[in-house]
C-alpha positions in Angstrom: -13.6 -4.5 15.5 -12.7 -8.6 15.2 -12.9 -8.6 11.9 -10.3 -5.3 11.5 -8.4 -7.3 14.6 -7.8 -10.7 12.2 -7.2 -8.3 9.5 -4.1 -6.7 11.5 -2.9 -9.9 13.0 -3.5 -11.8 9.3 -1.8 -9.2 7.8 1.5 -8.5 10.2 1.4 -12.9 10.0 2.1 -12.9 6.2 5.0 -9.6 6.9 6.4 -11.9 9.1 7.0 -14.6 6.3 7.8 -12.5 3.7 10.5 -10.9 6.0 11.8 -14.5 6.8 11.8 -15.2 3.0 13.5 -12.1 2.2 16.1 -13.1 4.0 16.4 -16.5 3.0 16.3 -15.7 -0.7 19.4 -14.4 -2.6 22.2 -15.3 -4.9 23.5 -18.1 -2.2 20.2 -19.6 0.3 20.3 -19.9 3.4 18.2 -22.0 5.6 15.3 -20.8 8.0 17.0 -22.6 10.7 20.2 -20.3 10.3 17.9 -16.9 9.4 16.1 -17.8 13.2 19.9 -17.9 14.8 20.9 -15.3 13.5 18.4 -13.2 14.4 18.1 -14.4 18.2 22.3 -15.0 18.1 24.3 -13.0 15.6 27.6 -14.5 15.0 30.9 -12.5 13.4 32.5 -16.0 12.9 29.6 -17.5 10.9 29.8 -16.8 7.6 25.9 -16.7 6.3 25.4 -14.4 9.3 27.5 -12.2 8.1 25.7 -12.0 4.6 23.1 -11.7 6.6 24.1 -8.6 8.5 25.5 -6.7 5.9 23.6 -7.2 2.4 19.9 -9.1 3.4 19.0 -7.2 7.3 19.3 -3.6 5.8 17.5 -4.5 2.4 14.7 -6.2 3.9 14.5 -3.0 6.6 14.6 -0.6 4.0 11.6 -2.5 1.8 9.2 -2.4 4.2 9.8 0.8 5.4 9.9 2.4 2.2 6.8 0.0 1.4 5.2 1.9 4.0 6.6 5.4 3.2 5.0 5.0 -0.2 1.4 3.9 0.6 1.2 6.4 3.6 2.3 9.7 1.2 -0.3 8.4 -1.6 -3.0 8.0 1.1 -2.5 11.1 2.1 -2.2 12.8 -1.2 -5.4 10.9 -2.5 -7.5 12.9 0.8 -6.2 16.0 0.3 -6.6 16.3 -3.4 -9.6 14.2 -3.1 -7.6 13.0 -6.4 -7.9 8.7 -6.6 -5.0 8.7 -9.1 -2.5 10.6 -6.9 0.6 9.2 -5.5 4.1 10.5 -5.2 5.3 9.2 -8.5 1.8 9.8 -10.5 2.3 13.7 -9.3 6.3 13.8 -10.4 7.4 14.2 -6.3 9.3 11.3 -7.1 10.8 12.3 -10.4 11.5 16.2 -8.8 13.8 14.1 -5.8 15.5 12.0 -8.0 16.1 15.2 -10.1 18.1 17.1 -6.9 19.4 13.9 -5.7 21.2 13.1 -9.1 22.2 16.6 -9.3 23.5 17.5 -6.1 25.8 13.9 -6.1 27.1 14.8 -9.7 27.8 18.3 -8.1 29.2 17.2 -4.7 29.9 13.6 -5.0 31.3 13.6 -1.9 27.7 14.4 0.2 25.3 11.5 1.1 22.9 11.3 4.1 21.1 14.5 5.2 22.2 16.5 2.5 20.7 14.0 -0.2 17.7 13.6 1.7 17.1 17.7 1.8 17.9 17.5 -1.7 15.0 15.4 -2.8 12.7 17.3 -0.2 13.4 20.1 -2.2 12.7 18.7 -5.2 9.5 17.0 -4.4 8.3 20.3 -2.7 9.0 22.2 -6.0 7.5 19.4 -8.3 4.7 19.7 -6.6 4.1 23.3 -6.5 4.5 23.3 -10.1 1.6 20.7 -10.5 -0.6 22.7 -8.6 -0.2 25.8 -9.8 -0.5 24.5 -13.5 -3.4 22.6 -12.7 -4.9 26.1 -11.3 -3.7 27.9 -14.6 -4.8 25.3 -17.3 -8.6 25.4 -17.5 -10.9 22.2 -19.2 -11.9 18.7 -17.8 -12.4 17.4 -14.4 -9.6 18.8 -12.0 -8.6 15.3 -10.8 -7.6 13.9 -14.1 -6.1 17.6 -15.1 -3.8 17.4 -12.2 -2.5 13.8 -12.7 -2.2 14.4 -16.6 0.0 17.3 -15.6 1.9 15.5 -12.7 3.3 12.5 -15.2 4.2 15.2 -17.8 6.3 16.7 -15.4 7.7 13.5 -14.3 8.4 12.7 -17.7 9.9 16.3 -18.4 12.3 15.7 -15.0 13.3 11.9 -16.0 14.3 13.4 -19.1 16.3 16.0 -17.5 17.7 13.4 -15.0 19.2 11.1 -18.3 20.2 14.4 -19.3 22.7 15.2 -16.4 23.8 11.6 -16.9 24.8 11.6 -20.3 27.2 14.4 -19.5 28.4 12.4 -16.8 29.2 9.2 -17.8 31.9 8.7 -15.2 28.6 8.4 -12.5 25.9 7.1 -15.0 26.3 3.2 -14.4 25.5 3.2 -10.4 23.3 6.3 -10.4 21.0 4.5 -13.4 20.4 1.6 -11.5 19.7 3.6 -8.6 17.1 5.5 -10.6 15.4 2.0 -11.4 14.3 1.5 -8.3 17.2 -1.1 -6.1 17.3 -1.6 -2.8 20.5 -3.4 -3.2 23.4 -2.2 -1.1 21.3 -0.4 1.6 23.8 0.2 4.2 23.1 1.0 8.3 23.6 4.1 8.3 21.5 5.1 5.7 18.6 2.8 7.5 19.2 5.0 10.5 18.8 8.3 8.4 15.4 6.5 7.2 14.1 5.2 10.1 14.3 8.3 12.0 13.0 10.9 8.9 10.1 7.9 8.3 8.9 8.3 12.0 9.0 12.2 11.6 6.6 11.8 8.6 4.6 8.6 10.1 4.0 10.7 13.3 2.7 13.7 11.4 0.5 11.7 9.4 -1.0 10.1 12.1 -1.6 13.7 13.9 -3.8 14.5 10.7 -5.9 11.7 10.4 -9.0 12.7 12.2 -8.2 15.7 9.9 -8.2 13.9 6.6 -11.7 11.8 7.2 -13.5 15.2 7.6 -11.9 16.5 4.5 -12.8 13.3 2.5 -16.3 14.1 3.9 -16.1 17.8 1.6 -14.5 20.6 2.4 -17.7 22.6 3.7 -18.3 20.1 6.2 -14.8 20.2 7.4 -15.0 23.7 7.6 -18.4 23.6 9.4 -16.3 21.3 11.9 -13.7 23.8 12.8 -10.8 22.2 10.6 -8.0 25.0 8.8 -8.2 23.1 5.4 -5.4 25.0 4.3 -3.5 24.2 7.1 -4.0 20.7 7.1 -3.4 20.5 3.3 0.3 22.6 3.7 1.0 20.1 7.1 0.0 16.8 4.7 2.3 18.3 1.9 5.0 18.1 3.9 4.4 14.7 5.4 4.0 13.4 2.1 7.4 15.2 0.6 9.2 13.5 3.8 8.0 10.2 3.3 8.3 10.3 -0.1 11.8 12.3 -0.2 13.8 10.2 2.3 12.5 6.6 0.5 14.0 7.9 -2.9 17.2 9.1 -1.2 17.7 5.5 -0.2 16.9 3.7 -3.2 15.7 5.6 -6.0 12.1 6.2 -7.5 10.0 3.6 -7.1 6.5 4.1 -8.5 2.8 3.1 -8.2 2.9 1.8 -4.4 1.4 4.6 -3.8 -1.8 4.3 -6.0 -2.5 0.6 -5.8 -2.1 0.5 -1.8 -4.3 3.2 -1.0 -6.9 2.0 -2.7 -7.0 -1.2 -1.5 -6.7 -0.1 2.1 -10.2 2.2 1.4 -12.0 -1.1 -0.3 -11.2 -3.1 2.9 -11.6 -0.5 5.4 -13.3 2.4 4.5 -12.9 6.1 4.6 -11.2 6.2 8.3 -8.2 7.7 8.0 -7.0 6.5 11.6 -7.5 2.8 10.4 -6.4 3.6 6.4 -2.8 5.6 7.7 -1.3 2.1 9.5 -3.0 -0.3 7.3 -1.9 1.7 4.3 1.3 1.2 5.9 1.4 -2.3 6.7 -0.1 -3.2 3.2 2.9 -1.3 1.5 5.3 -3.1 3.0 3.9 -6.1 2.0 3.5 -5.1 -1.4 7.0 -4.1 -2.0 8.4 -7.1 -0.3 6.5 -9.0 -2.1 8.2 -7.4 -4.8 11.3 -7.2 -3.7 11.2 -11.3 -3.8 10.0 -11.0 -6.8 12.8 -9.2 -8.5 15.6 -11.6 -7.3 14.0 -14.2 -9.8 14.2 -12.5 -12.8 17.1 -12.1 -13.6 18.2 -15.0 -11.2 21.0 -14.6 -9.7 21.6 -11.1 -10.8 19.6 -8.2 -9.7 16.6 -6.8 -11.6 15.8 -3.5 -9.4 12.0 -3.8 -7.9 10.9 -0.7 -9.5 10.9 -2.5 -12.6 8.0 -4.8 -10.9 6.2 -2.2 -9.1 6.1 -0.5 -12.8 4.8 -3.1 -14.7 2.0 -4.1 -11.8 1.0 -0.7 -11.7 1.0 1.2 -15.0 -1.9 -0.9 -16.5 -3.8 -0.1 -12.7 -3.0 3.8 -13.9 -4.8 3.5 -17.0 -7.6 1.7 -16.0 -8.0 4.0 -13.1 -7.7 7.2 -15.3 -10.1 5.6 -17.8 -12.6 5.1 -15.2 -12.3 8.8 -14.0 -12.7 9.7 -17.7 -16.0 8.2 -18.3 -17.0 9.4 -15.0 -16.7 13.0 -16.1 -19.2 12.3 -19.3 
């Protein structure tokens, strides 16, 4: 328990900082002396508090949440398919949102907030229907690898589809295509609101399952033999995981692999508890993608480089090695 304790305490320490240094870090700097003020006196008259208010509070908010959002869905979807390579984007549920976002604002370009966010449910729930039931229909190798083989040819199937609906709409390409990289730049209040209130709806849900999701990492028979409805639990996670997932791609487009690489760090330290993995899968997503988030803002210095593009390139060659790994595992 101490050493989970220093973990927890170590670990919402270095949040902390990286929140701070989110803040701090941008096209103009601002000192830590006058990121403290602002947050303990916000000032209209003061200049950097305003930058503060408008551009750096909501971005940083949204990061960590989404940081979270991520991690959490891709725990969950790694119990329930007993599946170590699934995660929102590896599985297309982040390719099927983006899909229904982009759609519906080329449709009705007028409609934001709810509307966009049942939009990408929609299309993460159909995405991932479509895995499944062609992972049930296509027969040959282990089922894990099947599935995730299937999910990324979907995902690449939608993406194309997505560049598709853009080409014909050139008039929306240029903000919806950085959008679709991945940016949390230009996250406004309102749409933090819409997240924060969708995020706990998902959180609380997948913290109602996580006694749930230890028995079933445990084998289905014994989670039978211990009165859990695996069906149910399996059609209650699906939905947590299409929240999480669909609201954090409504708000700044598709961001992949958080979802993979935090999981699994969260089950080296930790273990198979699903009541410790859920918040610490948490907390260790939203320091991973503000840690990327950071990141971003110097590559391109002082333009933006969306943090997708990061998250993509730390995580694809994780992918590979993880599917290589499940390969030879099968022989």
């Amino acid at each position: 328990m101490i050493n989970k304790l220093i973990l927890a305490v170590g670990s919402l320490a270095i949040l902390i900082i990286l929140f701070i240094l989110s803040l701090m870090i941008g096209s103009s700097w601002i000192s830590v002396a006058t990121v403290i003020d602002y947050l303990f006196q916000y000032s209209t008259t003061v200049k950097e508090h305003i930058i503060l208010h408008i551009l750096r509070m909501p971005r940083a908010i949204a990061v960590m949440l989404i940081g979270a959002n991520l991690s959490i869905a891709g725990c969950i979807m790694q119990a329930l398919t007993r599946n170590p390579l699934a995660s929102p984007s590896i599985f297309g549920i982040n390719a099927g949102a983006s899909f229904m976002i982009v759609l519906c604002t080329i449709v009705l370009p007028a409609v934001n907030g709810w509307i966009l966010a049942g939009a990408g449910f929609a299309g993460g729930w159909i995405t991932v229907m479509i895995v499944l039931i062609m992972s049930i229909a296509i027969r040959g190798g282990k089922v894990e690898v099947r599935m995730a083989l299937i999910g990324v040819v979907i995902q690449a199937l939608l993406s194309s589809f997505t560049q598709g609906l853009l080409i014909f709409n050139e008039e929306s390409a240029s903000k919806i295509v950085f959008w679709l990289a991945g940016s949390a730049a230009g996250v406004k209040w309102d749409e933090i609101r819409l997240l924060a209130i969708v995020s706990t709806i998902g959180l609380g849900i997948a913290i109602g399952l996580s006694r749930s999701l230890s028995l079933i990492s445990l084998g289905e028979d014994i989670a039978r033999g211990l009165g859990q409805k695996i069906w149910t639990v399996r059609v209650v996670g699906s939905v947590s995981v299409i929240v999480l997932a669909g609201i954090s791609v409504s708000v700044v487009g598709p961001i992949g692999f958080v979802g993979l690489i935090v999981p699994h760090i969260t089950r080296y330290l930790l273990g198979t508890d699903y009541r410790l993995l859920i918040p610490f899968a948490g907390l260790f997503g939203a320091i991973l993608l503000t840690l990327a988030d950071i990141g971003s803002r110097f590559v391109n210095f002082p333009a933006e480089t969306p943090v997708g593009i990061l998250t993509a390139l730390i995580g694809a060659p994780y992918f590979v090695y993880l599917a290589r790994r499940q390969s030879r595992s099968t022989l």
